[in-house]
Every structure is written in C-alpha cells, then in structure tokens.
MOPAC internal coordinates of N, CA, C and O (Angstrom, degrees):
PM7 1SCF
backbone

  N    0.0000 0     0.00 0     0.00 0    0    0    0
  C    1.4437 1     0.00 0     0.00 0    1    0    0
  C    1.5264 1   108.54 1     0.00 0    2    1    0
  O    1.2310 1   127.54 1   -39.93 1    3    2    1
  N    1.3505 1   103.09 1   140.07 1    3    2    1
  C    1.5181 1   107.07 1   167.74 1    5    3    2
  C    1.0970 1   143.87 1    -8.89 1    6    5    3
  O    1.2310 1    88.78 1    -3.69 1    7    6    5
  N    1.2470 1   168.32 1   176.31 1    7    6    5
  C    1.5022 1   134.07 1   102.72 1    9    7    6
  C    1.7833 1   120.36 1   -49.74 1   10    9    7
  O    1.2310 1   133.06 1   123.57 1   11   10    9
  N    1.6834 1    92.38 1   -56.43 1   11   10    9
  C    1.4943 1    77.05 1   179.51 1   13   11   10
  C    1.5209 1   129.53 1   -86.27 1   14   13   11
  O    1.2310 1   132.82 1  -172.83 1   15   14   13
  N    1.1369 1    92.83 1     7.17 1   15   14   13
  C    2.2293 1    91.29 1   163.03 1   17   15   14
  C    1.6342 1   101.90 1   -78.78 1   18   17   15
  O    1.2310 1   117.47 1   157.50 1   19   18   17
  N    1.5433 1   122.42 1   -22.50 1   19   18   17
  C    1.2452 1   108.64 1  -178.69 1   21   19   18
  C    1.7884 1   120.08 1   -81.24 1   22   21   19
  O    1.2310 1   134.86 1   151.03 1   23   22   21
  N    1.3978 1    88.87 1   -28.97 1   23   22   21
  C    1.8464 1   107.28 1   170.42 1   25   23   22
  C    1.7056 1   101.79 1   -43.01 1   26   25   23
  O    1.2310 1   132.44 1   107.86 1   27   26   25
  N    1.8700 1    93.58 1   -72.14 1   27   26   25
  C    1.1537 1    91.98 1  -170.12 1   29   27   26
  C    1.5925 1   139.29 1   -55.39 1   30   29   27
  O    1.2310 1   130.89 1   150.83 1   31   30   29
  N    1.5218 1    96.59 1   -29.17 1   31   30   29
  C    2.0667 1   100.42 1   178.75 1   33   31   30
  C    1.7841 1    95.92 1   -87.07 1   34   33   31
  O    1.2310 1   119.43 1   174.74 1   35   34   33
  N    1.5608 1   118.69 1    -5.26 1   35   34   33
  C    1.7827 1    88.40 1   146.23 1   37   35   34
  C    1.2105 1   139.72 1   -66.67 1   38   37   35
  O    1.2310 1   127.90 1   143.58 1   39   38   37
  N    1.6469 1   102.39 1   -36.42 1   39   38   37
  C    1.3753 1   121.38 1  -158.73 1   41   39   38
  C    1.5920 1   105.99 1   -89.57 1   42   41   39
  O    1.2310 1   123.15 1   175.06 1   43   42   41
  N    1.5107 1   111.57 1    -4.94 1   43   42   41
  C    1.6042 1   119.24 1   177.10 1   45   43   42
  C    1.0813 1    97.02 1   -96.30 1   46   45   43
  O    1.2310 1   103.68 1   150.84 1   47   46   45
  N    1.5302 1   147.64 1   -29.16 1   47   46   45
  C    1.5318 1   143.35 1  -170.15 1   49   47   46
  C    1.2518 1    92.30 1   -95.31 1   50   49   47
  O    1.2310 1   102.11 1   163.92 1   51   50   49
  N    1.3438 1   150.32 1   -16.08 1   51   50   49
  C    1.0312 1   150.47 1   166.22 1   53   51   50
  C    1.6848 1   123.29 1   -56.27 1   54   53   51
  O    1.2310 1   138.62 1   115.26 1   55   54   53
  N    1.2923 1    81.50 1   -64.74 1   55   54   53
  C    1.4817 1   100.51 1   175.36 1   57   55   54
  C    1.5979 1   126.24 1   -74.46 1   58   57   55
  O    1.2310 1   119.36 1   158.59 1   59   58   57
  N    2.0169 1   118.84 1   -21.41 1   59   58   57
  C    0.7835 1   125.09 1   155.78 1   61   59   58
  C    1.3367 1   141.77 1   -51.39 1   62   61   59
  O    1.2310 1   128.60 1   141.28 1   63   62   61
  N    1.7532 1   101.03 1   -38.72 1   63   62   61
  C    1.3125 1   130.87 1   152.04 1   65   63   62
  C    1.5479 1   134.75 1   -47.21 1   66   65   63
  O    1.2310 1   132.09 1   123.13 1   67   66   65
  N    1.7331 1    94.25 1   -56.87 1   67   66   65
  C    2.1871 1    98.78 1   159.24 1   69   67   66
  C    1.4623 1   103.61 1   -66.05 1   70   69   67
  O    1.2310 1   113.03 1   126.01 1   71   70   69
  N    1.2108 1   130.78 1   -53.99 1   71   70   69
  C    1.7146 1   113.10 1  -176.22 1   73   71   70
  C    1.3693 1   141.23 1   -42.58 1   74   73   71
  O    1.2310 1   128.73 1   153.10 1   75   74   73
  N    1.1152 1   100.78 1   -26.90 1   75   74   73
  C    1.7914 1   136.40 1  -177.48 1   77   75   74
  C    1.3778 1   111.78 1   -75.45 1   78   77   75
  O    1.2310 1   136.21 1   126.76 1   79   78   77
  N    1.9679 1    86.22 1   -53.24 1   79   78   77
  C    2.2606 1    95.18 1  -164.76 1   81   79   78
  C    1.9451 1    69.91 1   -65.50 1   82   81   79
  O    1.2310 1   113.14 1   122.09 1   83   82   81
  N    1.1083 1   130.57 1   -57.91 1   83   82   81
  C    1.3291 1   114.64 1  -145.11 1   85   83   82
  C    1.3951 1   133.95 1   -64.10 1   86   85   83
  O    1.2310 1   129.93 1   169.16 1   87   86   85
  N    1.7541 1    98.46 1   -10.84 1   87   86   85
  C    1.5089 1   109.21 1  -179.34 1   89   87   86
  C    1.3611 1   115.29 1   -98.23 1   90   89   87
  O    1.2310 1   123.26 1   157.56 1   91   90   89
  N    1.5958 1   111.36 1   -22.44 1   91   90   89
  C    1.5040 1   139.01 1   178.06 1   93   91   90
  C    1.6607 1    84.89 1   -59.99 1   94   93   91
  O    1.2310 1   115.74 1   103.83 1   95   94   93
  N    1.3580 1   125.70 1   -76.17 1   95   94   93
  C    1.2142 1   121.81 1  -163.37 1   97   95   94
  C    1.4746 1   129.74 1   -56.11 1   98   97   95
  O    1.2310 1   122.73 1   133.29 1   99   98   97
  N    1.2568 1   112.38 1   -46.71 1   99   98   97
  C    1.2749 1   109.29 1   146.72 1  101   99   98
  C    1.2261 1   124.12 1   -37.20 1  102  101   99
  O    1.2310 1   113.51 1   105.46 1  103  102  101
  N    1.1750 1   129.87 1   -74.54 1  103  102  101
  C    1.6203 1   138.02 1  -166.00 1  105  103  102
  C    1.9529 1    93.52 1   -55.18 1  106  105  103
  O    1.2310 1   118.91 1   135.35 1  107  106  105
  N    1.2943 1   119.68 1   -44.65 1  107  106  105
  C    1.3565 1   104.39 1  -167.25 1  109  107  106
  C    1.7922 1   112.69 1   -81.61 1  110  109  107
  O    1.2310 1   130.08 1   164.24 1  111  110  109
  N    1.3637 1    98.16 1   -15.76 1  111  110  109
  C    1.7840 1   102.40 1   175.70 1  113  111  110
  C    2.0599 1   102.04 1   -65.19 1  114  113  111
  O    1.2310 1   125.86 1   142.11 1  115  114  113
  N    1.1124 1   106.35 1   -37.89 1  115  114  113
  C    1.4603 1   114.00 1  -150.16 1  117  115  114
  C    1.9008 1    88.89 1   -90.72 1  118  117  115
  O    1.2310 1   117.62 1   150.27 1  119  118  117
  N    1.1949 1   122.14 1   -29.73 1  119  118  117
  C    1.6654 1   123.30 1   175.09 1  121  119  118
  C    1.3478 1   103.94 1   -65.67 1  122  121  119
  O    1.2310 1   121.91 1   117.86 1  123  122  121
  N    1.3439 1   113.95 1   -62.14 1  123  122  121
  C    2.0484 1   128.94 1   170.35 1  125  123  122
  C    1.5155 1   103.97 1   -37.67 1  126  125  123
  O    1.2310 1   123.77 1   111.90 1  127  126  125
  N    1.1290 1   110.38 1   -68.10 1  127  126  125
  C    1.8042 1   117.37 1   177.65 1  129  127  126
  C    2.1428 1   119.17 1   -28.95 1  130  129  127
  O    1.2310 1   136.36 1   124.64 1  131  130  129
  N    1.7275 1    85.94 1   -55.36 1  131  130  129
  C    1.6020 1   115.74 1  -170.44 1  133  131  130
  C    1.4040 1    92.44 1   -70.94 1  134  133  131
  O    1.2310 1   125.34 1   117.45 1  135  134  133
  N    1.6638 1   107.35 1   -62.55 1  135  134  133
  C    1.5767 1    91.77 1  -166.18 1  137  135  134
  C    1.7594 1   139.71 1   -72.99 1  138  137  135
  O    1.2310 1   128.59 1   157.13 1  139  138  137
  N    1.4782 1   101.06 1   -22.87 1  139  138  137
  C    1.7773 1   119.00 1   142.59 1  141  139  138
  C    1.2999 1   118.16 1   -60.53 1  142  141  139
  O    1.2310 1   110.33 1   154.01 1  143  142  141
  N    1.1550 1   135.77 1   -25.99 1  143  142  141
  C    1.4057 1   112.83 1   157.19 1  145  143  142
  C    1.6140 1   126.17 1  -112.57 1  146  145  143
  O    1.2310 1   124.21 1  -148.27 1  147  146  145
  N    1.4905 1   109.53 1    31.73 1  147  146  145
  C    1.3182 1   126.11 1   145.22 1  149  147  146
  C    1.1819 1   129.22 1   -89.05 1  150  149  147
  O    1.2310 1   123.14 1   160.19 1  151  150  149
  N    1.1519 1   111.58 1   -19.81 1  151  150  149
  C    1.7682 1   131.69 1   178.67 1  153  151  150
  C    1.4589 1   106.56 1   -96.43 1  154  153  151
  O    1.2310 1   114.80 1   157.14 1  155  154  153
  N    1.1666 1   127.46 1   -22.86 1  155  154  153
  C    1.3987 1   133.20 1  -174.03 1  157  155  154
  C    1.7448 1    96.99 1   -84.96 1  158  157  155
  O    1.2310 1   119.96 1   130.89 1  159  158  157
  N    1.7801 1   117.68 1   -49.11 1  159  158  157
  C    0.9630 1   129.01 1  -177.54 1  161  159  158
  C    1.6275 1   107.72 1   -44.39 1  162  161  159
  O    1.2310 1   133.35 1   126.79 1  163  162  161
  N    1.3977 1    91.81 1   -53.21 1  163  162  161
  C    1.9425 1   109.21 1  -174.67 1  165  163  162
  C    1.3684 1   114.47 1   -45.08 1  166  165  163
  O    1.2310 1   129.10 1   136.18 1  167  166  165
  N    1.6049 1   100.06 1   -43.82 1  167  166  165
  C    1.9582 1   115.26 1  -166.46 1  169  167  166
  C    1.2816 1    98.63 1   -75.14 1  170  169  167
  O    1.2310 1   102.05 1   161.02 1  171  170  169
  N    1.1614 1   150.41 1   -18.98 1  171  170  169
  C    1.2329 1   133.99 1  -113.31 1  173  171  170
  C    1.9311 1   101.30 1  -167.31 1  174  173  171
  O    1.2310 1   123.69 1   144.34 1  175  174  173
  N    1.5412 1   110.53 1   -35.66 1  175  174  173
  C    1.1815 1   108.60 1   179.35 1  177  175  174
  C    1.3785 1   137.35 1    73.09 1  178  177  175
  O    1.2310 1   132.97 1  -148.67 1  179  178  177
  N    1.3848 1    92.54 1    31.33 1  179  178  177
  C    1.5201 1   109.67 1  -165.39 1  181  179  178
  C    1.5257 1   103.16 1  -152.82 1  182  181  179
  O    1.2310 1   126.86 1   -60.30 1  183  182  181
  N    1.5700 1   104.41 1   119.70 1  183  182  181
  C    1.4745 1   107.94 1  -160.42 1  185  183  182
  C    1.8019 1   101.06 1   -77.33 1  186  185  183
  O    1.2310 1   125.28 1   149.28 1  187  186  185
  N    1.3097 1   107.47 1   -30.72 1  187  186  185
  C    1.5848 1   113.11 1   176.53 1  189  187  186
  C    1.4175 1   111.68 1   -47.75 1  190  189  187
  O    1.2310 1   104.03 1   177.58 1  191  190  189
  N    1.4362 1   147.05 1    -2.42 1  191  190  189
  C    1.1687 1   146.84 1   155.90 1  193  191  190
  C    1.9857 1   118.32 1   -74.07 1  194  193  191
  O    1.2310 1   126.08 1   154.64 1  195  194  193
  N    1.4131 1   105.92 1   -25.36 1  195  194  193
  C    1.6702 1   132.48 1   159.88 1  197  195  194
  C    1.2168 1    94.61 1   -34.59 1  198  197  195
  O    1.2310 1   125.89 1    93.56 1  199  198  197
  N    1.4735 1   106.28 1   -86.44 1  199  198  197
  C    1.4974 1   131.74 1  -144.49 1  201  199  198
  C    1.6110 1    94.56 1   -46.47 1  202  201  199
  O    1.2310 1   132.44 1   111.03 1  203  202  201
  N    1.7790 1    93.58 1   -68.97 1  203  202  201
  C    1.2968 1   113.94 1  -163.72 1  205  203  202
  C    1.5121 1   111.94 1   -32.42 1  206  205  203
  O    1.2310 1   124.44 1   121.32 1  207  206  205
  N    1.5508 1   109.09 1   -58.68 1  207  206  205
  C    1.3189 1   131.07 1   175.93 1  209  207  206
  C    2.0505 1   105.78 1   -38.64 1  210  209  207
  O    1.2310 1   127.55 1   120.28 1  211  210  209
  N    1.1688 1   103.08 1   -59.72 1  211  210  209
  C    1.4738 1   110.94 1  -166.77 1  213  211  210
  C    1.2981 1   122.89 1   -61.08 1  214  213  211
  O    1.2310 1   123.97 1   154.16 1  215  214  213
  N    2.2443 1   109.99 1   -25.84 1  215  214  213
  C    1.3023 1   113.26 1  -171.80 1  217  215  214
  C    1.5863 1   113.11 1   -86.23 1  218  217  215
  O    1.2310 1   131.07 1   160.04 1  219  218  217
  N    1.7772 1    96.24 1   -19.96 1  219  218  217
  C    1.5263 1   116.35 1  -172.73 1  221  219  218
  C    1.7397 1    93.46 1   -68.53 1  222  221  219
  O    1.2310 1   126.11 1   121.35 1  223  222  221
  N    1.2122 1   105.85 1   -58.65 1  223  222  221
  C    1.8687 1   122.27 1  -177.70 1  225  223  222
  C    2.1165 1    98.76 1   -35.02 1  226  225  223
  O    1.2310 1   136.15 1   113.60 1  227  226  225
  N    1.6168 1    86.35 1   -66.40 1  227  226  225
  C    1.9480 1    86.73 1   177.12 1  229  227  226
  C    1.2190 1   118.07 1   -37.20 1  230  229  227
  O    1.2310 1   123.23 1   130.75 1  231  230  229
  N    1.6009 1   111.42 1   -49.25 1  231  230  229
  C    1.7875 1   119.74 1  -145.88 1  233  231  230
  C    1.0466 1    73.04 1   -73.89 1  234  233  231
  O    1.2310 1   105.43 1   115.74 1  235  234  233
  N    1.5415 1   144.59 1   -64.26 1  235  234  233
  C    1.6131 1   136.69 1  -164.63 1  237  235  234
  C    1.2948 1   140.47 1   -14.39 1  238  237  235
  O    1.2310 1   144.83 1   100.71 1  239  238  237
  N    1.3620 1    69.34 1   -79.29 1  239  238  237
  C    1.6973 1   118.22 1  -172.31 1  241  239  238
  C    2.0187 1    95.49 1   -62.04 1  242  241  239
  O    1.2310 1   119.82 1   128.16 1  243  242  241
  N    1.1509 1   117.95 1   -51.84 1  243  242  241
  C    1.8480 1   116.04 1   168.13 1  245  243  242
  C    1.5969 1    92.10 1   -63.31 1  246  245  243
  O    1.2310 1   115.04 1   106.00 1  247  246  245
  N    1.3832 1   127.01 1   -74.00 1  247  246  245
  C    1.2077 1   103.04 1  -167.84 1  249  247  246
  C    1.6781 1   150.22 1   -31.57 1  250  249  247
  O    1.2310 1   136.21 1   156.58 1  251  250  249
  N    1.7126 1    86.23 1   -23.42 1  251  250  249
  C    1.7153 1   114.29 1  -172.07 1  253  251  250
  C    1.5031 1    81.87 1   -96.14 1  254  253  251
  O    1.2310 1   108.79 1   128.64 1  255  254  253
  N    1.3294 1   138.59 1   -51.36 1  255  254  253
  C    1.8365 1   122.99 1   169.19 1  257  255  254
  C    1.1536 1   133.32 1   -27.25 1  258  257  255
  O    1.2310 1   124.75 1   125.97 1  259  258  257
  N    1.6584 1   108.48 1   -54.03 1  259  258  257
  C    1.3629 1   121.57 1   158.64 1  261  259  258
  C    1.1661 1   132.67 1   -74.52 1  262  261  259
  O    1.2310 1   113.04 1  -178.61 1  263  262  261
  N    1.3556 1   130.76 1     1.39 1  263  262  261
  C    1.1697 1   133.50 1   178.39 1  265  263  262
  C    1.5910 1    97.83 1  -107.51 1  266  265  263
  O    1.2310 1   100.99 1   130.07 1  267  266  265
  N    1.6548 1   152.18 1   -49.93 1  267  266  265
  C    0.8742 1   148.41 1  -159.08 1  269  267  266
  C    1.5411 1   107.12 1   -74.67 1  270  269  267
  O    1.2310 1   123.66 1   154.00 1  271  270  269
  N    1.9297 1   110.59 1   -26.00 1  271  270  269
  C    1.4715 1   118.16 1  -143.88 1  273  271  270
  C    2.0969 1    86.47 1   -98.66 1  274  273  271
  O    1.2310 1   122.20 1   148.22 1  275  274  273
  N    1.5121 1   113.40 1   -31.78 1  275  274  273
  C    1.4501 1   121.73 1   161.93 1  277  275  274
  C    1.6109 1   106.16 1   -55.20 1  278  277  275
  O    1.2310 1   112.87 1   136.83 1  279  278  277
  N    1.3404 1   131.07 1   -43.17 1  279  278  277
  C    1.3252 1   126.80 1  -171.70 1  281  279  278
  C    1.6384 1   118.86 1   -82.40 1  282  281  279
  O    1.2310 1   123.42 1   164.25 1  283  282  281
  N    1.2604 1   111.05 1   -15.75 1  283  282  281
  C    1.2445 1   124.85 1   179.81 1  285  283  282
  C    1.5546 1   128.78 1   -90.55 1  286  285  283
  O    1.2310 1   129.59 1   150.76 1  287  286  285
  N    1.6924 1    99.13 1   -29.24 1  287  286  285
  C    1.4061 1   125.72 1   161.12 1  289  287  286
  C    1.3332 1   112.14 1   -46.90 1  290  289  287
  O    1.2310 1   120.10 1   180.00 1  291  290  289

C-alpha cells in the first residue's frame, strides 16, 4: 500500500472520530439540559422549568460545538 493511501485512512479515522465526539456532545449537552428540566418540571409542577432546561441544554451543547470545532481547526 501506498504511503499516501495510508496517510489518508489515518487522517479519515481521525477525523471520523472528531465528528462523532462532536455530534455525541452536542446531542448529550441538549438530552442533560431536557432531562434536568423535566425532572425539575415533575418536582415543582411547572412545565417552564422544561423549556428553561432545554434552551440552557442548546446554548451548551453549540457552545461545546464551538469550542471542540476551534480546537480541531
């Protein structure tokens, strides 16, 4: 095999690997967000702890986007 066919299926398992941690993280900031303020909703009886929970989970979950997608650059 090549050298550079071997470069390249590093640098694709590589990168397959940052794409993943990066979508995993997102998706799990924004589940954490939803599911603390579904449980808060439960205690408390007030669905406005949901929301709250879910927008905090978003802002995160992008925040951890931009921070992993700056480190990867």
């Amino acid at each position: 095999m090549k050298e550079e066919t071997k470069k390249f299926i590093k640098e694709l398992l590589e990168g397959g690997w940052r794409a993943s941690a990066i979508g995993l993280s997102l998706v799990l900031a924004i589940a954490i967000g939803a599911g603390l303020g579904w449980w808060l909703s439960e205690v408390f009886n007030n669905k406005i702890f949901f929301y709250i929970g879910l927008i905090l989970g978003i802002i995160a979950g992008f925040r951890n986007l931009y921070i992993m997608g700056k480190r990867y650059k």
